[in-house]
MIRO-826302 format. One record per residue (C-alpha): residue in one letter; z, y, x. Coordinates in steps of 0.25 Angstrom, whole numbers, plus 5000, padded with zeros to 4 digits. Layout:
<atoms>
AZYX
...
</atoms>
This chain:
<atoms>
X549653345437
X548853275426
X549253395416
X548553485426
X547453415430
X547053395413
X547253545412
X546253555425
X545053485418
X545153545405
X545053675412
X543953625421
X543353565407
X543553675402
X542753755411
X541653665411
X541453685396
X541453825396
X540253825405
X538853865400
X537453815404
X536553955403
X535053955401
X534154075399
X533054045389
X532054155391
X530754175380
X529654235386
X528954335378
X527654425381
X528254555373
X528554475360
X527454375362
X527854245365
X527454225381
X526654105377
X525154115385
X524654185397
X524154295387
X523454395387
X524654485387
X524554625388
X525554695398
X526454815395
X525454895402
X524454845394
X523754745403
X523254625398
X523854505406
X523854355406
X525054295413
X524754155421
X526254145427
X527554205424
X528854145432
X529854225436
X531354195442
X532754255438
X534054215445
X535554265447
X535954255432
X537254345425
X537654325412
X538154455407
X538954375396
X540354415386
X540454565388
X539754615401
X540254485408
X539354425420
X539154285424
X538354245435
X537554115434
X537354065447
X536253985453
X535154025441
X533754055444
X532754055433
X531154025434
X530454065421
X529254035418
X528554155406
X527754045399
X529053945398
X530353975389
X531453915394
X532753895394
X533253925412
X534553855414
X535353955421
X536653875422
X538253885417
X539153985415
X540754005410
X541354105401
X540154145395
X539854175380
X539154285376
X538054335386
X537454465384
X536354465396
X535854395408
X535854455422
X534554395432
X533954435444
X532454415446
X531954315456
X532854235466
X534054275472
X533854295487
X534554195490
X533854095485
X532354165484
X532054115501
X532453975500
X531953855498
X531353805484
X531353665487
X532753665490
X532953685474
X533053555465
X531553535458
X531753605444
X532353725449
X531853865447
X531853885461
X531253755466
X529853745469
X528953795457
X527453765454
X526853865453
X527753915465
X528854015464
X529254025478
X528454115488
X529154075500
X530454085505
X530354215514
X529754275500
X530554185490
X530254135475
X529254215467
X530054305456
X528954315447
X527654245446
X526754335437
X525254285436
X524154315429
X522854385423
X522454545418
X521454605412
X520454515402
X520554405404
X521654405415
X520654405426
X521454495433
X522654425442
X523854465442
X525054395449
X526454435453
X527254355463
X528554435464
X529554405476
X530754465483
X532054475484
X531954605482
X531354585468
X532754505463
X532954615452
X534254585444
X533954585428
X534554565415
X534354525401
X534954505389
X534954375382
X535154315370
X536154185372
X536554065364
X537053925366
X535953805366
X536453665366
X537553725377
X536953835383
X536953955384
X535453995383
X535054155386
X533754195379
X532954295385
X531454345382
X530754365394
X529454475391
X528354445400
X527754585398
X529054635406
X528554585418
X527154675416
X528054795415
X527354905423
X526654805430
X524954835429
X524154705430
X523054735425
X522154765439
X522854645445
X524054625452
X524454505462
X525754545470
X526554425477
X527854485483
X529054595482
X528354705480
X527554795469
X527454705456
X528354605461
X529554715460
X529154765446
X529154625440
X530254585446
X530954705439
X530154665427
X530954525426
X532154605427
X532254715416
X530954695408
X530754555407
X531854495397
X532454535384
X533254465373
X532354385363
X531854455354
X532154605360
X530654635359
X530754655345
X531454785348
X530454865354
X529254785347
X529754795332
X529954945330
X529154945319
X530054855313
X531454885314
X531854985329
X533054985328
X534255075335
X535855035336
X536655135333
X538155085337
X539155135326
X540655075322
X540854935321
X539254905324
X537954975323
X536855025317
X535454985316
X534455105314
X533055065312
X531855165314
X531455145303
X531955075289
X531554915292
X530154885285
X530754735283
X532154655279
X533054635293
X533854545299
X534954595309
X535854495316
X536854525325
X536954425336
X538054395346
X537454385362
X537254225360
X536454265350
X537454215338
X537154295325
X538254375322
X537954455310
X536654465301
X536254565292
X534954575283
X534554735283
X533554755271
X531954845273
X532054995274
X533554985283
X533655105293
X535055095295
X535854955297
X537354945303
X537954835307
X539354825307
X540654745311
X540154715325
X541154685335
X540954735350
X539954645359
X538654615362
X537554575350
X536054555347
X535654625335
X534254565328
X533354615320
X532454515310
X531354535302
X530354465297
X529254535309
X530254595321
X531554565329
X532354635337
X533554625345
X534454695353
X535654695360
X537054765353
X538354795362
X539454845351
X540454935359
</atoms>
């Protein structure tokens, strides 16, 4: 009997050690300028806005983790605030070591949207917030709180309030992920201008509900807000090194558009972001392979001394 019940606590210990504490650090960018000031900024459409308020909730987390795996985080809700970096504690997991991606839905779960805010401990993202987040319980938590100013000067008002169950779109993200002092954090950056995607505020725009606006930026949080860090660089550096990747034996190869004007770093990352292989590629490279590559999920980076980029590698 004492044999057993020895062998039981190690296995219970055991368990307990193999658990996770999961936080998602998200760095909010306008394009590739640091979020840092209510702007100006100027709009995918071209509109110059100033942005007063930006909160917005996320809930129902997956880690998509070691291969295509999926584990659910229950009980997460996230309330980020655009002009705060920080790290949202999203709670603990088993079995988990390489993450590829992070599953979310916008907003509240339905279940919890239509109740009580006071009935969560103060501290909570869905406790009672000043300014409010909460429209009421027949209506439920505020989504998105988009407020601001168009046109010079911003005299022009625009303010989204987006509600609804119906507006509880499901996302997803790639991350970045490594271990901080024992946790596991995910690193995202959210781009403020995704939220302006097809969305005109420059005659002014107030809408508090379900409906119009409030759809499309909902569906913005979803496919056009996040991105790994530094995945701007791809589209925004072009001049520098656009690249394809072109997968061949053993690895692939990197085909810039045009030979590179300046010396390059590559580093080939695994998905906790633990550098993997480095290789220094020298000005006027059209052509780079890299080799002995074994199958999984990578980050390549691309260095020089005036872009970044980054993307995502599967090898078959």
């Amino acid at each position: 009997m004492r044999i057993a019940i020895v062998s039981l606590l190690l296995v219970l210990t055991g368990g307990l050690q193999a658990q996770t504490s999961v936080g998602l650090r998200i760095d909010h960018k306008a394009g590739q300028a640091e979020f840092d000031s209510e702007g100006p900024w100027t709009t995918p459409l071209g509109e110059e806005v100033y942005i007063d308020r930006l909160e917005y909730y996320m809930s129902m987390f997956t880690l998509v983790h070691d291969g295509g795996q999926e584990t659910a985080i229950e009980g997460a809700y996230v309330l980020a605030d655009g002009f705060v970096d920080e790290i949202h504690a999203l709670g603990d997991v088993d079995g988990v070591e390489n993450v590829e991606a992070l599953n979310f839905f916008v907003g509240i779960d339905p279940d919890n949207n239509h109740a009580d805010p006071a009935a969560w401990p103060s501290g909570h993202p869905l406790a009672p917030q000043v300014p409010s987040m909460h429209w009421g319980w027949s209506a439920g938590y505020r989504f998105i709180a988009l407020e601001g100013g168009a046109g010079i000067n911003g005299v022009i008002t625009h303010e989204i309030h987006a509600l609804g169950d119906d507006n509880h779109f499901p996302g997803e993200t790639e991350v970045v992920a490594s271990i901080e002092n024992g946790m596991l954090i995910l690193d995202v950056e959210a781009d403020i201008f995704g939220f302006y995607n097809l969305l005109s505020v420059g005659s002014g725009l107030i809408n508090h509900g379900e409906d119009g606006e409030a759809i499309l930026v909902c569906n913005n949080l979803a496919d056009k807000v996040f991105r790994l860090p530094g995945a701007a660089g791809v589209e925004t550096a072009q001049h520098g090194f656009g690249f394809a990747l072109v997968p061949v034996e053993g690895g692939a190869e990197l085909r810039f558009d045009a030979p590179l004007q300046e010396e390059a770093e590559i580093v080939l990352l695994d998905v906790l972001g633990r550098p993997l292989q480095t290789e220094r590629v020298s000005i006027g490279t059209q052509r780079f392979r890299m080799g002995d590559v074994k199958q999984g999920a990578f980050l390549l980076s691309i260095q020089t001394s005036s872009n970044r980029a980054t993307r995502r590698w599967i090898q078959g």
